[in-house]
C-alpha positions as CSV (number, residue, x, y, z in Angstrom):
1,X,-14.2,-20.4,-51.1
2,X,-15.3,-16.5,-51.7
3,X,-16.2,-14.4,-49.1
4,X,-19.9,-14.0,-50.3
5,X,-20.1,-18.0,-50.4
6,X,-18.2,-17.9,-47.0
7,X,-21.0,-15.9,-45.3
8,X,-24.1,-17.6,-46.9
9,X,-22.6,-20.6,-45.6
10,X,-22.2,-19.3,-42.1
11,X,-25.8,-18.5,-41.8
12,X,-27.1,-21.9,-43.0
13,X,-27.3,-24.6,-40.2
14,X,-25.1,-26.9,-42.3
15,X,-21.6,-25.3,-40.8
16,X,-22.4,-24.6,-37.2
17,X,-24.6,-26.0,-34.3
18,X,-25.4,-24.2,-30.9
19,X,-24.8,-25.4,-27.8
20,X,-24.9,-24.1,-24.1
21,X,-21.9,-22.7,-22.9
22,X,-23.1,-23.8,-19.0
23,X,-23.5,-19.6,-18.5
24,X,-25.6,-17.3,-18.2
25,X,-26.4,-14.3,-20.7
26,X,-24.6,-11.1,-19.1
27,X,-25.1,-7.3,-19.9
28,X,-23.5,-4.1,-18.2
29,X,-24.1,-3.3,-14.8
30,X,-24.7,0.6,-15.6
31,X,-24.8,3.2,-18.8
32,X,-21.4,3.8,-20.3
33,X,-21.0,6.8,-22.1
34,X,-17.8,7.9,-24.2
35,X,-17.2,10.9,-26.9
36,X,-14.1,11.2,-28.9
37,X,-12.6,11.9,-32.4
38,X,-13.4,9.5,-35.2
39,X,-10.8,8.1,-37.4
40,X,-11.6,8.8,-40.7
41,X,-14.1,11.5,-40.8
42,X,-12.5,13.2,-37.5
43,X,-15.6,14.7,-36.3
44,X,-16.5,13.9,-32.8
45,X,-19.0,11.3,-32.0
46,X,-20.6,9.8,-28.8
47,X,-21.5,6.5,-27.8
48,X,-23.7,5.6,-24.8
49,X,-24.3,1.7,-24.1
50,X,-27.5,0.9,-22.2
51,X,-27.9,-2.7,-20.7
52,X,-30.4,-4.7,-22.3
53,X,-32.9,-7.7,-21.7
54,X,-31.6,-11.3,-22.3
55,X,-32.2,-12.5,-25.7
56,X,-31.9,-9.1,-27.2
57,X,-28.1,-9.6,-27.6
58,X,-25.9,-6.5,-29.0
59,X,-27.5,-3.2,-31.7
60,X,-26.5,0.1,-32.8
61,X,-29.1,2.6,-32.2
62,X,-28.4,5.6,-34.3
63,X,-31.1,8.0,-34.5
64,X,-33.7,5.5,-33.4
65,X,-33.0,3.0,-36.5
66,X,-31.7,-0.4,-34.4
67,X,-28.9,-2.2,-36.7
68,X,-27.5,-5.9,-35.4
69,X,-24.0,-6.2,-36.2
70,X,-24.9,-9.3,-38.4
71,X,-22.9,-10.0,-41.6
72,X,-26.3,-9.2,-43.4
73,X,-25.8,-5.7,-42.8
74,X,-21.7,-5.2,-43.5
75,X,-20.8,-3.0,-46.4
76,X,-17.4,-3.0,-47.6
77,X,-15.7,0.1,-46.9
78,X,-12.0,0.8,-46.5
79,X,-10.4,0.5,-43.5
80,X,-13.1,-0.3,-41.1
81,X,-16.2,-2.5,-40.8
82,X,-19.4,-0.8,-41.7
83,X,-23.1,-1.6,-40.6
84,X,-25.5,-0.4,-43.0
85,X,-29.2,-0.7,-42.9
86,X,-31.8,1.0,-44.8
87,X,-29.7,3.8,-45.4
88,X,-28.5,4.6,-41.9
89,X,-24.7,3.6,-41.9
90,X,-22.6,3.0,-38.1
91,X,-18.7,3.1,-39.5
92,X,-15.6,1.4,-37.7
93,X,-17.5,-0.6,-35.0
94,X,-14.5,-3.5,-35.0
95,X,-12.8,-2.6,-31.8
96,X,-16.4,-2.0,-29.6
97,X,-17.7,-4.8,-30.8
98,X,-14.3,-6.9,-30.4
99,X,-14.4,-5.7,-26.5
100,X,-17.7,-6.3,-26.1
101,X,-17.6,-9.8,-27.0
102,X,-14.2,-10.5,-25.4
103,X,-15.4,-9.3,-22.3
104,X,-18.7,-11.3,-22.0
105,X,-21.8,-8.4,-22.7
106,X,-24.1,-10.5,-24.7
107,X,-26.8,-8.0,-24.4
108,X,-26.4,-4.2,-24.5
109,X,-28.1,-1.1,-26.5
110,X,-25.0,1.0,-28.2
111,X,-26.4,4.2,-29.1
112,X,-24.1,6.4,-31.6
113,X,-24.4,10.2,-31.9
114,X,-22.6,12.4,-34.3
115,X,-21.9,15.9,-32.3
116,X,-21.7,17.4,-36.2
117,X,-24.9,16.9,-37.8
118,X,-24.4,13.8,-39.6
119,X,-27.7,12.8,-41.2
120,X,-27.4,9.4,-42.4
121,X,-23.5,8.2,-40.9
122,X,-21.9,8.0,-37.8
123,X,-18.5,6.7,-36.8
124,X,-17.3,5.1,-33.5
125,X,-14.8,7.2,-31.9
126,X,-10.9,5.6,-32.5
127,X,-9.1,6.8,-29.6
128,X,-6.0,5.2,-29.4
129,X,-6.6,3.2,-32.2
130,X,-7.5,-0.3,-30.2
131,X,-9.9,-2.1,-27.8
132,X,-7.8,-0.8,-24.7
133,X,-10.9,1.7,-23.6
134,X,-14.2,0.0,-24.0
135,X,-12.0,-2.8,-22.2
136,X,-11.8,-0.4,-19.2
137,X,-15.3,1.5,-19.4
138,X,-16.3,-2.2,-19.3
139,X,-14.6,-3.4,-15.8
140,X,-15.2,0.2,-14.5
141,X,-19.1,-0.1,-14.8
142,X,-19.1,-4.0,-14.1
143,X,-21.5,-6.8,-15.5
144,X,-24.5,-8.5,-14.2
145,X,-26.6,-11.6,-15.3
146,X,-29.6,-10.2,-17.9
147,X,-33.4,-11.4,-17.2
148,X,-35.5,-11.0,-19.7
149,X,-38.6,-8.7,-19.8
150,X,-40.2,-11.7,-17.3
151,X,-37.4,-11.4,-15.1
152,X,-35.9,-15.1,-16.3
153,X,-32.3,-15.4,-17.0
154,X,-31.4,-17.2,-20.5
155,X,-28.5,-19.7,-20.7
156,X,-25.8,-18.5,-23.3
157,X,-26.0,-19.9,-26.6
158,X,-23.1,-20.2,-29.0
159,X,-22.4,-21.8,-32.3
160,X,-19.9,-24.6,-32.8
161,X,-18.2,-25.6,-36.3
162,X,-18.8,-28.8,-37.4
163,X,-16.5,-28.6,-40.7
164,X,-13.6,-26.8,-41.6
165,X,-13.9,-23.6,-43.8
166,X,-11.7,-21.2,-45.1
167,X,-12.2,-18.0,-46.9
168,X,-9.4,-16.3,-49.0
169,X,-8.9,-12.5,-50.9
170,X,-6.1,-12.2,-52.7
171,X,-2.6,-13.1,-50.8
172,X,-4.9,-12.6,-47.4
173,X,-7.0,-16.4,-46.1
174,X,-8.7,-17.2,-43.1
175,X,-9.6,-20.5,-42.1
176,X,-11.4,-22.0,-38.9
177,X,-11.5,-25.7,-38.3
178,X,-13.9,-27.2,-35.3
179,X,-12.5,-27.5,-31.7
180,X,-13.7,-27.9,-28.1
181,X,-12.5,-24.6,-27.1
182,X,-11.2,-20.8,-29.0
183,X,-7.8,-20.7,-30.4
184,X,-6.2,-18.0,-32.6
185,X,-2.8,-18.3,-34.5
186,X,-2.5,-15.2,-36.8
187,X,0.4,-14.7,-39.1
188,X,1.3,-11.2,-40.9
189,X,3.9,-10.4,-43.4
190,X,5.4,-7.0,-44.1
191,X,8.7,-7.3,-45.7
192,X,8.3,-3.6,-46.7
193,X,8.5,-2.3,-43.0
194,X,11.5,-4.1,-41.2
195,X,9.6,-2.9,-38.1
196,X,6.8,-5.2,-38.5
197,X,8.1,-7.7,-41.1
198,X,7.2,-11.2,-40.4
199,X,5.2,-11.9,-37.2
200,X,2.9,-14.7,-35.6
201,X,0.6,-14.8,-32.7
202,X,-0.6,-17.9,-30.8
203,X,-3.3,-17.9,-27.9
204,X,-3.4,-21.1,-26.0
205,X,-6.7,-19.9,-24.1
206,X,-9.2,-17.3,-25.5
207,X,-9.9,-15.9,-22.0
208,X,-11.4,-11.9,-20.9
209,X,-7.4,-11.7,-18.9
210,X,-5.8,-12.7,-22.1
211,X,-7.8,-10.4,-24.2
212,X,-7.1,-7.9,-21.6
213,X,-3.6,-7.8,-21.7
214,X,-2.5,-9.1,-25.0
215,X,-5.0,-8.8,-27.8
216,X,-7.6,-5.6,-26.3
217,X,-4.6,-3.1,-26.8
218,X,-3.3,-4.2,-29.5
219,X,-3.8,-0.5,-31.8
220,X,-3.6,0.2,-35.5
221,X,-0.7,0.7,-37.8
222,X,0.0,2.3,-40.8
223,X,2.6,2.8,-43.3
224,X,4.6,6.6,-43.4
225,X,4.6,6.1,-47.4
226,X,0.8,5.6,-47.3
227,X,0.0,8.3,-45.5
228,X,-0.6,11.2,-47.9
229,X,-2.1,8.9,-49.9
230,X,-5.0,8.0,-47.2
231,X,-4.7,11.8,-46.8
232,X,-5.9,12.8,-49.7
233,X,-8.4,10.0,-50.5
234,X,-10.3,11.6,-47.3
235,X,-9.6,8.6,-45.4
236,X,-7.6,9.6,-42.2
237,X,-9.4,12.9,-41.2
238,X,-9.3,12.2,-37.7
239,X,-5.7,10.1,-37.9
240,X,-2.9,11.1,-35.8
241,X,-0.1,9.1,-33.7
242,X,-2.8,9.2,-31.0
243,X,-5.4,7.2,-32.5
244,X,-2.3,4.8,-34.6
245,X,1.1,4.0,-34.8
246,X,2.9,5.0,-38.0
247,X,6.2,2.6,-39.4
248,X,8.5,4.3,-41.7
């Protein structure tokens, strides 16, 4: 299967029913606010999230345009995930929204400034090139159950597979099969780079303790020989052993 066919089929009822999880729909207790270098354009960026009514769920808010990280508004880009929506583009959102997720914030208003003028882009800031931060802004500002505007709580909704599918780009596949609970097993080959060569990953329990400590801090790599190359492509502006490790 493609990846376009892949994600119309994800949005069609035929793949996926919603259930209750038996919660209830959570946001952040207070504001958190962060400001830091950005990866590939290395300007410095801020990002404030606001907690927000059950049933909103999770948006960007960059200069008052409101973009849902839904796959209907992903450009391809390199290296990073990109939200775009008429116009307005939020780049390398992967690791926020990863933490936000892991860590149970169904409902939250993530505003993104540029400090440097940007008129129609914005970046997240990288910092050390993983989840590790917004993980800890997270359990420093704490979670509550979100009411809507009413002041009723929601139960939390999420979608289960009812058949297997797999998407695949060129020696890279993914493929998710239905199950009563989350499980990961991830496999990466680099026989270039003895240092990473051939590694898999196994999560028995998809918990916020084991995403805490084994998956949140997990940061970015990048091959020394590809370096100049991302260099001079304008790709790694902001790049630096701070914000990724580099294997020679």
């Amino acid at each position: 299967m493609s990846v376009s066919s892949a994600l119309n089929a994800f949005k069609s009822s035929a793949l996926i029913s919603w259930k209750s999880l038996g919660k209830l729909q959570q946001t952040i207790a207070g504001c958190i606010e962060r400001s830091g270098i950005t990866l590939h354009s290395g300007r410095v960026a801020r990002v404030k999230i606001w907690p927000e009514c059950a049933g909103v769920g999770r948006y960007f808010d960059f200069r008052s345009n409101f973009i849902h990280p839904s796959v209907d508004y992903v450009q391809e880009s390199p290296l990073c995930t990109t939200l775009c929506k008429d116009g307005y583009k939020v780049r390398t959102v992967e690791h926020l929204l990863s933490a936000l997720e892991a860590m149970g914030v169904d409902n939250c208003r993530i505003e993104v400034e540029g400090l440097n003028g940007e008129e129609s882009s914005v970046e997240v800031p990288i910092f050390d090139g993983s989840a590790k931060e917004w993980v800890e802004a997270i359990e420093q500002v704490g979670l509550k159950v979100a009411t809507d505007q009413g002041g009723n709580s929601c139960e939390k909704m999420i979608p289960f597979l009812i058949e297997p599918v797999h998407v695949h780009r060129n020696d890279s596949f993914i493929a998710a099969f239905p199950y009563p609970k989350v499980q990961i097993i991830y496999g990466i080959d680099f026989p270039q780079v003895p240092a990473i060569g051939c590694q898999w990953f196994s999560s028995a329990s998809l918990d916020d303790s084991f995403y805490t400590s084994e998956i949140g801090p997990s940061r970015t790599f990048c091959v020394y020989e590809e370096v100049e190359k991302l260099r001079n492509l304008g790709l790694i502006k902001g790049g630096s052993t701070d914000s990724a490790i580099v294997c020679r």
